[in-house]
C-alpha positions in Angstrom: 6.0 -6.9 4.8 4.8 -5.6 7.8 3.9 -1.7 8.3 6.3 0.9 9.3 6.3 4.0 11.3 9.6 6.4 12.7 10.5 5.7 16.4 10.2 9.3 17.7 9.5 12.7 16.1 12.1 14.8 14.4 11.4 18.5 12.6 13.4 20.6 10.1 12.7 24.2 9.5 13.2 25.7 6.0 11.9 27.9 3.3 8.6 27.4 0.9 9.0 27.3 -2.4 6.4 28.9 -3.9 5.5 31.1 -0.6 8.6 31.7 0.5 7.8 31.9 4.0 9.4 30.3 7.3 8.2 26.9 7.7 8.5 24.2 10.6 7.7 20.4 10.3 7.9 17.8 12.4 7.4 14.5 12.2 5.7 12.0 14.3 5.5 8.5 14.9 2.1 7.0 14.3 -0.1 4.0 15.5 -0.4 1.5 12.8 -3.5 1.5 10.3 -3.2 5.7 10.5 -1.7 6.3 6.8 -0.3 9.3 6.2 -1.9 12.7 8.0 -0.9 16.0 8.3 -1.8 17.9 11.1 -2.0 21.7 11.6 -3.0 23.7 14.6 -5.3 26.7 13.9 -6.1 28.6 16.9 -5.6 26.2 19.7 -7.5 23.5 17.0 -6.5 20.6 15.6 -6.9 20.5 11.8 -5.7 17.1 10.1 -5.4 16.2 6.1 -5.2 13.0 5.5 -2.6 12.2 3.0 -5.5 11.3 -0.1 -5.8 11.9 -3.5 -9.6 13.4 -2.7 -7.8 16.2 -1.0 -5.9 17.5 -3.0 -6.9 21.1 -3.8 -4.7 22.4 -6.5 -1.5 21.0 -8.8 0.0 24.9 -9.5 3.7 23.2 -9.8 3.2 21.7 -7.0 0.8 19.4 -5.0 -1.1 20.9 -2.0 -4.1 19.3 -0.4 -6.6 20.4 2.1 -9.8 19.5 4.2 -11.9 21.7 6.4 -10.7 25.0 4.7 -7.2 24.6 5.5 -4.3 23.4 3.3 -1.0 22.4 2.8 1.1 23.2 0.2 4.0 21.3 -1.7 3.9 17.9 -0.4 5.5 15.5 -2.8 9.0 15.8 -2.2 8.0 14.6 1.6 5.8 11.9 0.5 8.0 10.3 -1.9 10.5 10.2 1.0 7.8 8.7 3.2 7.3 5.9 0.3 10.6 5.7 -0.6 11.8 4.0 2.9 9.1 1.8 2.8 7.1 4.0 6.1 3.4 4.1 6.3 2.2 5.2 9.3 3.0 9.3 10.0 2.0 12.5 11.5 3.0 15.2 9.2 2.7 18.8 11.7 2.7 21.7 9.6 3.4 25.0 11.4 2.9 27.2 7.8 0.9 26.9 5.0 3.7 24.6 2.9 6.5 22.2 3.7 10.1 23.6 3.5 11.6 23.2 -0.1 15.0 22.3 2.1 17.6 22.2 -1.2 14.9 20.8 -3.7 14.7 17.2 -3.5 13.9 14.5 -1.1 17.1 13.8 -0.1 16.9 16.4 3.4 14.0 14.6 4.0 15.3 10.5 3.6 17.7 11.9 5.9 15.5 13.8 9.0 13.0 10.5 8.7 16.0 7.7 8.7 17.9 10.2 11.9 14.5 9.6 13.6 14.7 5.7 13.0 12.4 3.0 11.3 10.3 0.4 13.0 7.9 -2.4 12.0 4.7 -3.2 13.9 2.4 -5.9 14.1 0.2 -5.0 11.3 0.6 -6.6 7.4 1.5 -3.5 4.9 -1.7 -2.5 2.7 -0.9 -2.7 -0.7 -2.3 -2.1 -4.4 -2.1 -5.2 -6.8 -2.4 -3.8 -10.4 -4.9 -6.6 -11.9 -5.5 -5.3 -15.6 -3.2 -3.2 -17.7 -4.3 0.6 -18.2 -3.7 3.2 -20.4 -4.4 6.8 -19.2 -3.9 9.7 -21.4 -3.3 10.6 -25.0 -0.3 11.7 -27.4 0.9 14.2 -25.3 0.9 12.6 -22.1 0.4 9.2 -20.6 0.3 6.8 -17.7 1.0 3.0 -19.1 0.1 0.5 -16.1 0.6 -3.5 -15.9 0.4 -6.0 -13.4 4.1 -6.1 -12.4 5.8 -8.1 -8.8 7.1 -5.0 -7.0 6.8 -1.6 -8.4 9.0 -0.6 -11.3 9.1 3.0 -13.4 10.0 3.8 -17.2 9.9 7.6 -17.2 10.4 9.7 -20.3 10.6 13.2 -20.6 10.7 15.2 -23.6 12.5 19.1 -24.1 13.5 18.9 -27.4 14.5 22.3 -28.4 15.9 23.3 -25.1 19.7 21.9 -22.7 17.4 19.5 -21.3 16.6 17.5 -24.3 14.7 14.0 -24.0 15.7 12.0 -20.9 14.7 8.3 -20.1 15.1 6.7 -16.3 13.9 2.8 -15.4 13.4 2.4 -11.5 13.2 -0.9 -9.8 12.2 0.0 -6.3 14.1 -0.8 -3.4 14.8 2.1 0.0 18.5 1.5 -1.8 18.0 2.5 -4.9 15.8 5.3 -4.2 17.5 7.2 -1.9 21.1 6.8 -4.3 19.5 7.3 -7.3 16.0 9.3 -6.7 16.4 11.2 -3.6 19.1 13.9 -4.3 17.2 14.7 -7.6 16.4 18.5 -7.3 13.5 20.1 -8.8 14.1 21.9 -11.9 12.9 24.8 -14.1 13.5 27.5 -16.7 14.8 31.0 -15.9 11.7 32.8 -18.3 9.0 30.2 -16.4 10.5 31.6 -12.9 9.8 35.0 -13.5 6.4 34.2 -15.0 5.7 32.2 -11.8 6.6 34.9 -9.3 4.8 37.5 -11.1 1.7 34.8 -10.3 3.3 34.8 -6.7 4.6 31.5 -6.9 8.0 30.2 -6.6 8.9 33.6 -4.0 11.0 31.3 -2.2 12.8 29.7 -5.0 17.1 30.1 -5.7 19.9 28.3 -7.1 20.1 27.4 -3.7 16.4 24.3 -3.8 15.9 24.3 -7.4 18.2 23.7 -10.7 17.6 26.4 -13.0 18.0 26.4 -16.5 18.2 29.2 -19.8 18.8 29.2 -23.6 22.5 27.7 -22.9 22.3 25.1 -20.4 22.3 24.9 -16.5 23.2 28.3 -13.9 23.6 26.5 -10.5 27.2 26.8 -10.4 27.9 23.5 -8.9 26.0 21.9 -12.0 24.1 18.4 -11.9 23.7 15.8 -9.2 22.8 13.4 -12.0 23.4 14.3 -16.0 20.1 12.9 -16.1 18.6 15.0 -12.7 15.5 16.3 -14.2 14.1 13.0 -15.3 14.9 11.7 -12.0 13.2 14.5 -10.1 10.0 13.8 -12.7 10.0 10.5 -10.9 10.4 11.4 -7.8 7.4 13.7 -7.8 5.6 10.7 -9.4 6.4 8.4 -6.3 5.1 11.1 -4.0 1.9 12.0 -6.2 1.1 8.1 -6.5 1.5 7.5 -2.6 -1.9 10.0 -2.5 -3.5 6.3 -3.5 -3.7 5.4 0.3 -0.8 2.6 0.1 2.0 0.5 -1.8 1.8 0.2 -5.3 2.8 -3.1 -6.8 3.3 -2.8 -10.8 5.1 -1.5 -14.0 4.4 2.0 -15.1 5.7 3.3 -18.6 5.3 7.6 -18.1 5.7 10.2 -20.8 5.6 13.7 -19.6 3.5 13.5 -16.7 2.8 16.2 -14.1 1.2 16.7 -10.9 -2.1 17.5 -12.5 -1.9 14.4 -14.4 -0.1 12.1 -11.8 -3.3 13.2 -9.6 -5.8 12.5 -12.4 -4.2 9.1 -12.7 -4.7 8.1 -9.0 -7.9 9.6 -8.9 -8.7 7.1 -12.4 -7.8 4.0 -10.6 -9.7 4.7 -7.3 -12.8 5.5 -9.0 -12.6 2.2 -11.2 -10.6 -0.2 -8.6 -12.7 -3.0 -9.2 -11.5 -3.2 -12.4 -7.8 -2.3 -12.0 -6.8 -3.1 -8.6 -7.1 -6.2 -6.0 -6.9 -5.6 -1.9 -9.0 -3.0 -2.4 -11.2 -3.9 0.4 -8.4 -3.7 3.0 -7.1 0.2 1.8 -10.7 1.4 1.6 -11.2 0.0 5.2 -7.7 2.4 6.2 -9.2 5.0 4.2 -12.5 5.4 5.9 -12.1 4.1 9.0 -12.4 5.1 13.0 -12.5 9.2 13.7 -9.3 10.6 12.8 -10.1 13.8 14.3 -10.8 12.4 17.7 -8.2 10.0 17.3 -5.2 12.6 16.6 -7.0 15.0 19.4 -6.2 12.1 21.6 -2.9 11.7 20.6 -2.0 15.3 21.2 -3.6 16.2 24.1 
């Protein structure tokens, strides 16, 4: 139960998604009680983004964040990674404008952070404590959320009328079961949606290569599914990474139909503004949240 960082700093270089641009990350270790931050260098300047649902800038098929008129793009699959092996304290550097798509899921990423290995240190873990049940959303789409011991997912997805079809998954977290079963889920789409997204300039980067791509008939990656069941899982996946934008662990059972990053964000958003209703050891994540002088802090670090 105590917190976690990596042991020394690894980097991957890939493709963006939606830019389609050359990309570098690295990953750092970081002192405990730091979160999540991602750190850019602009002209000889350090510019960090904390990893925080108040800075996120846009949910375009994907989440980016930003702060002092920078901004990172695509940052889910990384983040559910992050959460997924249990690892809160991180520097994220960003040499590009979005993190690599790698092959479409978290998978590449599981295995970068666990290559770098995982360490405890001396402080408790911050965590959420659901305290009240919740409903968020209506009839098309909705976040159900009780007090639960450990953090467990229902996810439903619905595509009636197309190969995908309806799709349920139930996660019980453990680092196990996330990166056997969660992990290697790739991100997903429809062939028409693709060319509708790159005529916005979105998805440049994407190929059969990071994404599963579906038409009329069924599935055109040649190698098929991971999972007969991938897209659900990769809906989950995203969740994992959307929901670590709280600022720490998440303990409770959440029922999700048809959620997105939009939504996912509103959600988060919802239980920060009203977290002396919902949530208990709030105190102790708002003291991470706000604390100390990041900038000067991560300046320190790197000079």
């Amino acid at each position: 139960m105590m917190e976690k960082t990596i042991k020394r700093s690894v980097k991957c270089r890939g493709q963006g998604l939606h830019t389609g641009r050359k990309v570098t990350v690295i990953f750092h270790p970081a002192p405990e009680g730091w979160g999540v931050v991602f750190l850019k260098k602009i002209c000889n300047k350090l510019v960090y983004i904390k990893a925080d649902v108040k800075n996120v800038v846009s949910t375009d098929y994907a989440t980016n964040i930003g702060s002092n008129g920078e901004r990172i793009g695509t940052v889910e699959h990384a983040l559910a990674a992050i959460r997924g092996l249990g690892i809160d304290n991180v520097i994220i550097e960003v040499k590009g404008d979005e993190l690599p798509v790698l092959d479409g899921s978290a998978k590449p990423y599981v295995d970068l952070l666990e290559s770098a290995g995982i360490c405890s240190t001396n402080r408790p873990k911050i965590k959420y404590l659901l305290k009240k049940s919740v409903l968020w959303g209506g009839f098309k789409r909705w976040i159900r959320a009780y007090p639960a011991t450990g953090f467990k997912v229902d996810y439903i997805i619905d595509f009636s009328g197309t190969p995908i079809g309806k799709q349920v998954f139930f996660y019980n977290h453990s680092a196990d079961e996330f990166k056997q079963n969660i992990a290697p889920a790739r991100t997903f789409g429809f062939l028409n949606v693709v060319y509708e997204m790159q005529e916005k300039g979105l998805a440049l980067g994407g190929s059969l290569d990071n994404a599963v791509v579906f038409d009329d008939k069924g599935v055109l990656n040649s190698e098929g599914l991971r999972f007969e069941d991938e897209p659900v899982r990769h809906k989950l996946l995203d969740f994992i990474g959307d929901l670590s934008l709280i600022g720490g662990e998440v303990e409770g059972y959440f029922q999700v139909y048809c959620s997105g990053h939009a939504f996912n964000a509103s959600f988060v958003k919802y239980l920060l503004d009203n977290h002396q209703k919902f949530l208990d050891n709030i105190s102790q994540v708002s003291s991470r949240r706000d604390s100390g002088n990041f900038q000067e802090r991560i300046v320190a670090t790197f000079n």
